[in-house]
C-alpha positions as CSV (number, residue, x, y, z in Angstrom):
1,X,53.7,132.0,-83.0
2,X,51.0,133.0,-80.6
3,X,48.4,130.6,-82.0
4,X,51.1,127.7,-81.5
5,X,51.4,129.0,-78.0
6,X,47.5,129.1,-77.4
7,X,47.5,125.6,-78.5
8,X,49.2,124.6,-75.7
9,X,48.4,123.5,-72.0
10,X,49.2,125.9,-69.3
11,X,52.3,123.6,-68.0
12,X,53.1,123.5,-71.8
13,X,52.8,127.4,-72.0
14,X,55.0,128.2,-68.9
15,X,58.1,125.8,-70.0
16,X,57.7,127.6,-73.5
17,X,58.3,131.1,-72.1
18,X,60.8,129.8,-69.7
19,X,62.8,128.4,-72.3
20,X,62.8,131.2,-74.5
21,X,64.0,133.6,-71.5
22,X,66.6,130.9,-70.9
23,X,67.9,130.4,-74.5
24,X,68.1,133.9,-74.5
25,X,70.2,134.4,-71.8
26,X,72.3,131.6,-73.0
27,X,72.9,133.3,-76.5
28,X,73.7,136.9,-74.6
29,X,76.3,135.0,-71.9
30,X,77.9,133.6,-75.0
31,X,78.1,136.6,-77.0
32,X,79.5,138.8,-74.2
33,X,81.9,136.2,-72.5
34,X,79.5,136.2,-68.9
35,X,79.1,132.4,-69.6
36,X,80.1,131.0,-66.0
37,X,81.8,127.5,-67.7
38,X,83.9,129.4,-70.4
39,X,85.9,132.6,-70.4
40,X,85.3,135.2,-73.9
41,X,88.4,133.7,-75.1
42,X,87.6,130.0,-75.0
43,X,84.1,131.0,-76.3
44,X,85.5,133.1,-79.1
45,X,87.7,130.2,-79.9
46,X,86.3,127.4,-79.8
47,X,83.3,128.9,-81.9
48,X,85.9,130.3,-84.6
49,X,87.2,126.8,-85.0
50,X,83.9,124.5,-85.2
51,X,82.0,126.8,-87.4
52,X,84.7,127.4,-90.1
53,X,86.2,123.9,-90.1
54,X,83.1,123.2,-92.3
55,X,81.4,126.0,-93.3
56,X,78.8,124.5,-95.5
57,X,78.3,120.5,-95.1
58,X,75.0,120.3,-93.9
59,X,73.4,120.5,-90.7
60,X,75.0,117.6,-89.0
61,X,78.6,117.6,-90.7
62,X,80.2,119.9,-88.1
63,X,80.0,123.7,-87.4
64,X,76.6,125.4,-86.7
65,X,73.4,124.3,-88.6
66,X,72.1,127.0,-91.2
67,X,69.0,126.1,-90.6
68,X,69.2,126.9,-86.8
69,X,68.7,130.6,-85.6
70,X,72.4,132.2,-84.7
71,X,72.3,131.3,-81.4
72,X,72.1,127.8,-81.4
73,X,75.0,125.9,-82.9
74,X,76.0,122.3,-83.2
75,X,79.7,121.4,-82.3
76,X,81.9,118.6,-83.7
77,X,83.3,117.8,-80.1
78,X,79.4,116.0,-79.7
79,X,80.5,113.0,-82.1
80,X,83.1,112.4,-79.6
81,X,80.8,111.7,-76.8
82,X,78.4,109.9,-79.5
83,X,81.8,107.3,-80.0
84,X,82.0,106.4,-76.3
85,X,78.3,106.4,-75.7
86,X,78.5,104.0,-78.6
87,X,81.9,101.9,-77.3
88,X,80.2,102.0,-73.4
89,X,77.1,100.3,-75.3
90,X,78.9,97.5,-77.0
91,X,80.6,95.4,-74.5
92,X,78.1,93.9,-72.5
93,X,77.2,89.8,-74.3
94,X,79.7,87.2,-72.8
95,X,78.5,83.9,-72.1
96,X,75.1,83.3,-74.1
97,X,76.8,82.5,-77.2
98,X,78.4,80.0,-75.7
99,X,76.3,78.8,-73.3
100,X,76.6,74.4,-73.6
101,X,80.2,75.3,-73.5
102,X,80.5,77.9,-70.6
103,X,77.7,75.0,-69.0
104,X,80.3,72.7,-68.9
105,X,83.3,74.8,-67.8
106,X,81.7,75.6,-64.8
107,X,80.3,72.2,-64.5
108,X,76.7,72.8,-64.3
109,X,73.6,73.6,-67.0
110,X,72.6,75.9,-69.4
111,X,69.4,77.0,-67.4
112,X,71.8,77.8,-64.8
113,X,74.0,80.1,-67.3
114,X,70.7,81.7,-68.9
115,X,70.5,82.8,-65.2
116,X,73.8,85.0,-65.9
117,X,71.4,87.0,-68.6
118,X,68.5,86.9,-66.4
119,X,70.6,88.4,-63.5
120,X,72.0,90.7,-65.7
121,X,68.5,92.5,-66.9
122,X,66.8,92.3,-63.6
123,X,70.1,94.6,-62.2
124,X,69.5,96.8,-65.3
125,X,65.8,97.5,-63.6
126,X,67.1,97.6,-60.3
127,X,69.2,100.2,-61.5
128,X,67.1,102.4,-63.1
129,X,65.3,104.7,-60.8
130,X,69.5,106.3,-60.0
131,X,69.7,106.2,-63.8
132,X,66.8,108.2,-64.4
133,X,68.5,110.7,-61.4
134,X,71.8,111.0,-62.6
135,X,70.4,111.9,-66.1
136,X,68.0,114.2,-64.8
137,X,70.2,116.0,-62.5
138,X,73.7,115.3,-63.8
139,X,73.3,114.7,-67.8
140,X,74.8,112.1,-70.1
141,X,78.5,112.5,-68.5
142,X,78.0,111.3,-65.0
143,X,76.1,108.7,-66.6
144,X,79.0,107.4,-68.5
145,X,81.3,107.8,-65.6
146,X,79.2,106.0,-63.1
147,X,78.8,102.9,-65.7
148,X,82.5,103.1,-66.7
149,X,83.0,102.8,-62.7
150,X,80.7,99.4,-62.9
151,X,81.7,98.4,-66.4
152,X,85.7,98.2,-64.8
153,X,85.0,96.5,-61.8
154,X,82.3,93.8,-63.0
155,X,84.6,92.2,-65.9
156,X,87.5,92.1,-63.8
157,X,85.3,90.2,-61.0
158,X,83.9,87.8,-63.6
159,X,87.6,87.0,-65.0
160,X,88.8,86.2,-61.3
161,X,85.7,84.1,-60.9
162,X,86.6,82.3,-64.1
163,X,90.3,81.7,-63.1
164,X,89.4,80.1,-59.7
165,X,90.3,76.5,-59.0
166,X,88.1,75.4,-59.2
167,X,85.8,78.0,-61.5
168,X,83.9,79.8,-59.1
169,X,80.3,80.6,-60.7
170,X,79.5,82.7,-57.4
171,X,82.2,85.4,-58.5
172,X,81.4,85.5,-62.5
173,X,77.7,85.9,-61.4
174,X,78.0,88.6,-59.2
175,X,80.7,90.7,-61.9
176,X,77.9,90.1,-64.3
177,X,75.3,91.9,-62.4
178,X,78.0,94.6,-62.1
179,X,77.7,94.8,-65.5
180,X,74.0,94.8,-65.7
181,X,73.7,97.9,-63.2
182,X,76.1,99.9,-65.4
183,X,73.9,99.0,-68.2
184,X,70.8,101.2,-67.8
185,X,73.5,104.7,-67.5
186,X,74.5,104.0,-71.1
187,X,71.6,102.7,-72.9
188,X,69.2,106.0,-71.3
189,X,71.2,108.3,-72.0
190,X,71.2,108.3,-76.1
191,X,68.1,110.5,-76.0
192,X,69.1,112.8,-73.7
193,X,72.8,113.0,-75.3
194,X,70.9,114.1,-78.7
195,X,68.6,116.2,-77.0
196,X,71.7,118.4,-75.6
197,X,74.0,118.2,-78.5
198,X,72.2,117.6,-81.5
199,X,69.9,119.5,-83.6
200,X,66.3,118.9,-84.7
201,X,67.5,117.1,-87.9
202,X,70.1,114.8,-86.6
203,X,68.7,113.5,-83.2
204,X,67.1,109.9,-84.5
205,X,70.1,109.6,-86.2
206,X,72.0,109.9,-83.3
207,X,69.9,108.3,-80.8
208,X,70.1,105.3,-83.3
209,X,73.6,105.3,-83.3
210,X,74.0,104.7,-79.5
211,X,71.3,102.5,-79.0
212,X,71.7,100.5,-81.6
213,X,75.3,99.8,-80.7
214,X,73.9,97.7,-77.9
215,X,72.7,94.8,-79.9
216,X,75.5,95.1,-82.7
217,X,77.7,94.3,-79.3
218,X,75.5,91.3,-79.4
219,X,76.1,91.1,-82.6
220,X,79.5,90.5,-82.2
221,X,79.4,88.6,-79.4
222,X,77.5,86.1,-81.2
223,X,80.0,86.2,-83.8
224,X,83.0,86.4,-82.0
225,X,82.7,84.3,-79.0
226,X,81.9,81.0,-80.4
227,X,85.4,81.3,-82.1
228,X,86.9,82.6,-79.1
229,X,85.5,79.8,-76.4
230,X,85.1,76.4,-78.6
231,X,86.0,74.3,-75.2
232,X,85.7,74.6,-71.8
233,X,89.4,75.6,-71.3
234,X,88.4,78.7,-73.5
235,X,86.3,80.6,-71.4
236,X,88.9,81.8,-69.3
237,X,90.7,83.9,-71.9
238,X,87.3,84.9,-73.7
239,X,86.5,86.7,-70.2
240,X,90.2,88.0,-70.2
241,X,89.7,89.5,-73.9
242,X,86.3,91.0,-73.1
243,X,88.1,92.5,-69.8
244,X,90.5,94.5,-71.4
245,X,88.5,95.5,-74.2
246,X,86.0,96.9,-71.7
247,X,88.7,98.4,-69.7
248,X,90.4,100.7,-72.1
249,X,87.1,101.5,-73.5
250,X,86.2,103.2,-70.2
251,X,88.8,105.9,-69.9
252,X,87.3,108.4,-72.4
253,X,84.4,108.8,-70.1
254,X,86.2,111.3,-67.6
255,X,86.8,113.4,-71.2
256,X,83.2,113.6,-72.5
257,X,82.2,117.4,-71.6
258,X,79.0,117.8,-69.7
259,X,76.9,120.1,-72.3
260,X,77.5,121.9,-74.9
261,X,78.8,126.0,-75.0
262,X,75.6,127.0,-76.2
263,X,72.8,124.9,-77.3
264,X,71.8,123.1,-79.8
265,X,68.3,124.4,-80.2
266,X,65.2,126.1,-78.8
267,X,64.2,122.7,-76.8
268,X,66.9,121.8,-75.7
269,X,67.7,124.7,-73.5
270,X,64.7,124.0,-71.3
271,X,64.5,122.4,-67.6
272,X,62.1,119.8,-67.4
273,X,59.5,119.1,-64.2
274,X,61.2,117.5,-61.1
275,X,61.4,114.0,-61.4
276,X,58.2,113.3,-59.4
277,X,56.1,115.6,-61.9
278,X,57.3,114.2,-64.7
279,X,56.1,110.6,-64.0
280,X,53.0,112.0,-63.0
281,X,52.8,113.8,-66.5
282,X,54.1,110.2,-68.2
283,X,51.4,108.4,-66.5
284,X,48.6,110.7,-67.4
285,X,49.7,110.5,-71.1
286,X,47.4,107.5,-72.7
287,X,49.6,107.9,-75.8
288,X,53.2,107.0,-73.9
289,X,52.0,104.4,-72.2
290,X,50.6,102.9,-75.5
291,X,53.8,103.0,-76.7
292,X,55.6,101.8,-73.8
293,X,53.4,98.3,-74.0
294,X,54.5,97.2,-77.2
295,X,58.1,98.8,-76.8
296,X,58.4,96.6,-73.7
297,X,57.5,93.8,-75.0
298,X,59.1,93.5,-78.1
299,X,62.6,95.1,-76.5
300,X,61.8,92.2,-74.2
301,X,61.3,89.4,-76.8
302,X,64.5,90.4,-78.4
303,X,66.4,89.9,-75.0
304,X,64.9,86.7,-74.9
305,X,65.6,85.5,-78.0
306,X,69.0,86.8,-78.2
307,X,70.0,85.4,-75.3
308,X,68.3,81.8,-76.0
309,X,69.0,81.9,-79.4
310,X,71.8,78.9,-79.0
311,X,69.3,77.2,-77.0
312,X,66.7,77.4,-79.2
313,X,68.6,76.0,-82.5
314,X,71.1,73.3,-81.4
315,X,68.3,70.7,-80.4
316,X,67.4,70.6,-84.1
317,X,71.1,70.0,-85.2
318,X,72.2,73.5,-85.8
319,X,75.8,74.4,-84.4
320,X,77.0,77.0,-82.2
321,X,78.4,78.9,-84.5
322,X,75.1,78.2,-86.8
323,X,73.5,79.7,-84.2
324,X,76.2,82.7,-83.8
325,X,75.3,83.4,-87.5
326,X,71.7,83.6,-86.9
327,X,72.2,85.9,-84.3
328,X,74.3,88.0,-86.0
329,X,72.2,88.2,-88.8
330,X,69.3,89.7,-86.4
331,X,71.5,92.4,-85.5
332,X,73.5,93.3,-88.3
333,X,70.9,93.4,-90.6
334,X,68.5,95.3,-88.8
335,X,71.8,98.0,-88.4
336,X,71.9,98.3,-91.6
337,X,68.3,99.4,-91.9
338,X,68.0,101.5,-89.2
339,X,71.0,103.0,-90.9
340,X,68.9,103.8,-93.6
341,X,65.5,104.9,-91.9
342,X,66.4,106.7,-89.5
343,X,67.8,109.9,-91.6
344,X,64.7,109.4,-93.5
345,X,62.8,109.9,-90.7
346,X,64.5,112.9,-89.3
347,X,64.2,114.3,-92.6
348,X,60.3,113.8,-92.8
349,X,59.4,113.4,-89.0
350,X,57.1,110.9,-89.6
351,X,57.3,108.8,-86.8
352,X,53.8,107.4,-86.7
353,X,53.7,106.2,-89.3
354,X,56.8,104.2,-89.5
355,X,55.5,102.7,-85.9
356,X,52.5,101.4,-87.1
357,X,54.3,99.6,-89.7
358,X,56.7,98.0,-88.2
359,X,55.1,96.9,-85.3
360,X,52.9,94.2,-87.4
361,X,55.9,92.9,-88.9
362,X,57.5,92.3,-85.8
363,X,54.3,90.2,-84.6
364,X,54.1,88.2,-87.7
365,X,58.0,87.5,-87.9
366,X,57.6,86.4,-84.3
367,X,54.3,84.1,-85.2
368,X,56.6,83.0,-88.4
369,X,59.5,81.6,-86.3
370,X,57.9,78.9,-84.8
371,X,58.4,76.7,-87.5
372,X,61.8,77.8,-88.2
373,X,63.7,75.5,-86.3
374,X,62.3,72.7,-87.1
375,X,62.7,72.9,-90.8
376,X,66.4,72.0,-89.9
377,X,67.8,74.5,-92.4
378,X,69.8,77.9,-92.0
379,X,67.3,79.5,-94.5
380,X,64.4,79.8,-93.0
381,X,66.3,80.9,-89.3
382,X,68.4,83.6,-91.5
383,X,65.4,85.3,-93.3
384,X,62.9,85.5,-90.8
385,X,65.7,86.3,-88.6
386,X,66.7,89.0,-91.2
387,X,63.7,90.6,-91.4
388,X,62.9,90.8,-87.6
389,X,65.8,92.5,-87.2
390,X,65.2,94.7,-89.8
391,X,61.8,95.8,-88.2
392,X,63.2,95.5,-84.5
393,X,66.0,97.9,-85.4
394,X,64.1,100.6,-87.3
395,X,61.2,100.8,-84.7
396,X,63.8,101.4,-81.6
397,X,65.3,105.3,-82.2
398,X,62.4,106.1,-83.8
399,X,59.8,104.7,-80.7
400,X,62.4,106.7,-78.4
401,X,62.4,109.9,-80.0
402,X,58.7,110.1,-80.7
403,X,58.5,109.1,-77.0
404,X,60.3,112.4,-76.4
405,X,58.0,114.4,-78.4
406,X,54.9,113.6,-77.1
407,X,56.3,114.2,-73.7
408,X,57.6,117.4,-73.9
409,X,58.1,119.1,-71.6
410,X,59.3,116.4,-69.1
411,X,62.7,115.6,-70.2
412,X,64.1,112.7,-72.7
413,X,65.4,110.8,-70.4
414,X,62.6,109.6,-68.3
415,X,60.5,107.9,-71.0
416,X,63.4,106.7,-72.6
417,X,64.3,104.8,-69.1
418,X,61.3,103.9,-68.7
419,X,61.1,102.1,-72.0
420,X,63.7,100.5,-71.5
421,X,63.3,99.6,-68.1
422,X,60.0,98.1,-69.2
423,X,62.1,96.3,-72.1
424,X,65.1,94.5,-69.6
425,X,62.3,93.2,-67.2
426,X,59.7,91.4,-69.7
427,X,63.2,90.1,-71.2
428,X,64.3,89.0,-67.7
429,X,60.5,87.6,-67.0
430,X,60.8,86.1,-70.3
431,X,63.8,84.1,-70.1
432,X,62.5,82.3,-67.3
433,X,59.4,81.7,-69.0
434,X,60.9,80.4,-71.8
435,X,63.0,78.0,-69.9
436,X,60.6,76.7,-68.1
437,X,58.9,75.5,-71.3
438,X,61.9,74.0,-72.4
439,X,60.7,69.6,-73.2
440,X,63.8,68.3,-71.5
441,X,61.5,65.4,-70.0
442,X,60.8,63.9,-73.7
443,X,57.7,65.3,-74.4
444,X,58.8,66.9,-77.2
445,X,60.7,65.9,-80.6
446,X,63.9,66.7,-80.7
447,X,64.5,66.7,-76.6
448,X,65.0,70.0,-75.5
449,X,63.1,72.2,-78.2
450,X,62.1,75.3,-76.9
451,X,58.6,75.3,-79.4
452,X,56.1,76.2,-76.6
453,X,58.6,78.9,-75.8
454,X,58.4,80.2,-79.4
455,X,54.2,79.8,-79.5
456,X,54.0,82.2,-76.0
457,X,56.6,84.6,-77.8
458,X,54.0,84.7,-80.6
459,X,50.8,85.3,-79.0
460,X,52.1,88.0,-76.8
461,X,53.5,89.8,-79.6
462,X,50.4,89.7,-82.0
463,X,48.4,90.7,-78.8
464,X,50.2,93.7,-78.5
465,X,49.7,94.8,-81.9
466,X,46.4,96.8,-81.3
467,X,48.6,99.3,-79.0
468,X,50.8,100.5,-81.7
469,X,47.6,100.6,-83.9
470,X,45.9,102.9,-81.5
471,X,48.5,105.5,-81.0
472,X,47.5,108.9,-82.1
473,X,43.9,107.5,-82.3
474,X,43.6,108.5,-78.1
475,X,44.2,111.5,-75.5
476,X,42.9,114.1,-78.1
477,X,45.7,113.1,-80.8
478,X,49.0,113.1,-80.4
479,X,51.8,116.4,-81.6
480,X,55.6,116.8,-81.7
481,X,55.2,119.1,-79.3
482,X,59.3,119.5,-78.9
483,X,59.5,120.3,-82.8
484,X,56.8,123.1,-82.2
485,X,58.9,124.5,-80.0
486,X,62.1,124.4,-82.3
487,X,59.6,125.7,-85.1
488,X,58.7,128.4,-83.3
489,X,61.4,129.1,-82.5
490,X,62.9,129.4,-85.9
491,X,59.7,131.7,-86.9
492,X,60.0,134.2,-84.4
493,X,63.7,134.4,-85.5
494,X,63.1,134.8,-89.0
495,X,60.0,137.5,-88.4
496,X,62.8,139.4,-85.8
């Protein structure tokens, strides 16, 4: 224990000791009823009830986990406020999927409806600096109230906009960047959710859970909408479905509790440098911000191509709902394996390694998809499509939680905004990019191909492949330095 201890810096060595004292006081408050949020009884209860509901089904099933020292415990209620961080990150993808026909409902172009994406990630980054306050100071819960808040009052806008006479683009434009400020409370908060409610073995898990529910949103809008909005007339209702969906899947919020009775594990009971420390301690860390790079710009590159996706297929004779399929591919599959990856890697903790796999098979998919389209059949589109997902979805809860670790102490939440801060401005930056390389002029065969758009996506990406390559290899190495602390935790219980 004391040779972990002398490993680290003196910051390092000072939050250790803190936390310790703090988690200990934590564990005695519970015991003896003095904790100021719950009276004995509530205490007494509640932990009677969670703990034998499922005595022995693993760490994560429900119940404390066994291989947790006594006082820290892991409580069923957290899948709860997993759910709604998962519902809150689902309804966000409207009008892309559709965009020639949502172009011609409101009776202008598609670069003009990409602007309703483009909005909606630069509000995400304008949004971000009170995200990263809220979760600092007020934890997952105020996040998910404040979005809720946004999430209500931005569909309902964009409806009314939408039934105007005629349609008034002004309206829908300004409920989408609603939409896109609530954004940024939901999609930071996973890793700061897990970090208070989960233990050691279950946070990717659950981090992936909640981010990844962002895209398979996408995923279903790409599905879904098509169907929903074939003509004009059909946007309307599409933004009336969406609206009510999104409005009863905001009440929860005000339920979700704010932390846990007692924590979940040696880390997570610590407090974390002020705000203006802890971006001073991200910037000095070379190792985060080679990570952030190619986080940044892939997260970005998927916004892009998600987004344009339509845009990018139709010239060559591909439908809408061709193009729906493609997209839907990208996300689903890539659920699926970070379904199966991400346990594996909270099993074995080998984040690293996993990174600096994935990241050169994101480049090369990237490089591979230029000549998708133009083959003109769904095979080449589904695969490649397939497999980027597959890679994009593994490499996100694994990037954020080893972002995490090699940041401890400053708290979860800030690199994980941060990233994704990074992430919805290159996608913003992209778009425009992207559609400024559109050939509508003629230049091109067919008119309107978006291939120099797919040849930038490509060199960036492969560019940014050296970062990922280079993490570990800088800064002295790099160390879960928030699973020492659990570990040490764990062996000063089991010597006491």
């Amino acid at each position: 224990m004391h040779e972990r201890i002398e490993q680290l810096s003196r910051e390092e060595q000072e939050h250790l000791l803190n936390d310790r004292r703090n988690s200990t006081e934590m564990a005695d408050r519970s015991s003896s009823g003095k904790d100021p949020s719950f009276t004995h009884t509530e205490t007494v209860r509640q932990t009677r009830t969670e703990e034998s509901s499922v005595p022995s089904q693993g760490p994560e099933a429900g119940g404390r986990d066994m291989s947790l020292p006594a006082q820290y415990k892991v409580y069923k209620r957290r899948w709860f406020g997993l759910v709604q961080l998962v519902l809150m990150n689902i309804i966000w993808l409207s009008y892309s999927p559709v965009a020639n026909t949502a172009a011609d409902f409101f009776s202008t172009t598609t670069s003009v409806i990409n602007w309703l994406s483009t909005l909606f990630l630069f509000a995400f980054v304008l949004a971000s600096p009170l995200t990263l306050y809220v979760l600092h100071r007020g934890g997952p819960r105020l996040a998910l109230i404040a979005s809720s808040v946004l999430v209500l009052v931005g569909n309902w806008t964009r409806y009314a906009g939408t039934r105007a006479s005629p349609p008034n683009f002004g309206a829908t434009m300004f409920g989408q960047i609603l939409i896109g400020l609530a954004q940024p409370f939901v999609l930071s908060a996973p890793t700061r959710f897990s970090d208070l409610w989960f233990s050691p073995r279950g946070r990717v898990s659950a981090t992936a859970i909640a981010s990844l529910a962002n895209p398979f949103g996408g995923a279903l809008g790409q599905l879904i909408n098509p169907f929903l909005a074939s003509h004009p007339k059909d946007i309307a209702p599409m933004t009336l479905y969406i609206a009510v969906i999104s409005s009863v899947a905001t009440i929860p919020s005000i339920f979700i509790p704010a932390r846990p009775p007692t924590p979940s594990s040696a880390s997570s009971t610590h407090i974390p440098p002020d705000l203006r420390k802890s971006l001073g301690l991200l910037c000095r860390n070379p190792n985060f911000v080679l990570l952030l790079l190619p986080f940044a710009v892939y997260v970005g590159f998927f916004n892009s191509i998600s987004s344009l996706l339509t845009q990018i297929l139709t010239p060559y004779k591909f439908s809408e709902t061709e193009s729906g399929i493609a997209g839907a591919l990208l996300i689903l599959v890539g659920l699926v394996a970070a379904a199966v990856t991400s346990p594996l890697v909270d099993r074995s903790k080998k984040y690293l390694l996993l990174i600096k796999c994935l990241v050169p098979v994101i480049a090369i998919c990237d490089l591979a998809f230029i000549w998708a389209p133009g083959t003109r059949s769904v095979a080449a589109p589904y695969v490649i499509l397939s497999i980027l997902g597959a890679a994009s979805f593994s490499l996100v809860p694994v990037a954020l939680e080893w972002g995490a670790e090699i940041t401890w102490p400053v708290g979860p939440e800030a690199a994980s905004t941060i990233c994704w801060t990074g992430g919805q401005l290159l996608g913003g930056i992209f778009i425009v990019i992207s559609d400024a390389l559109k050939e509508e002029d003629g230049e091109g065969e067919p008119k309107g191909n978006m291939g120099k758009a797919l040849i930038f996506q490509a060199v960036v990406a492969c560019a940014f492949v050296p970062c990922a390559l280079l993490l570990g290899r800088v800064g002295g190495g790099a160390r879960n330095k928030r699973l020492e602390v659990d570990k040490a935790a764990r062996d000063t219980n089991t010597e006491g």
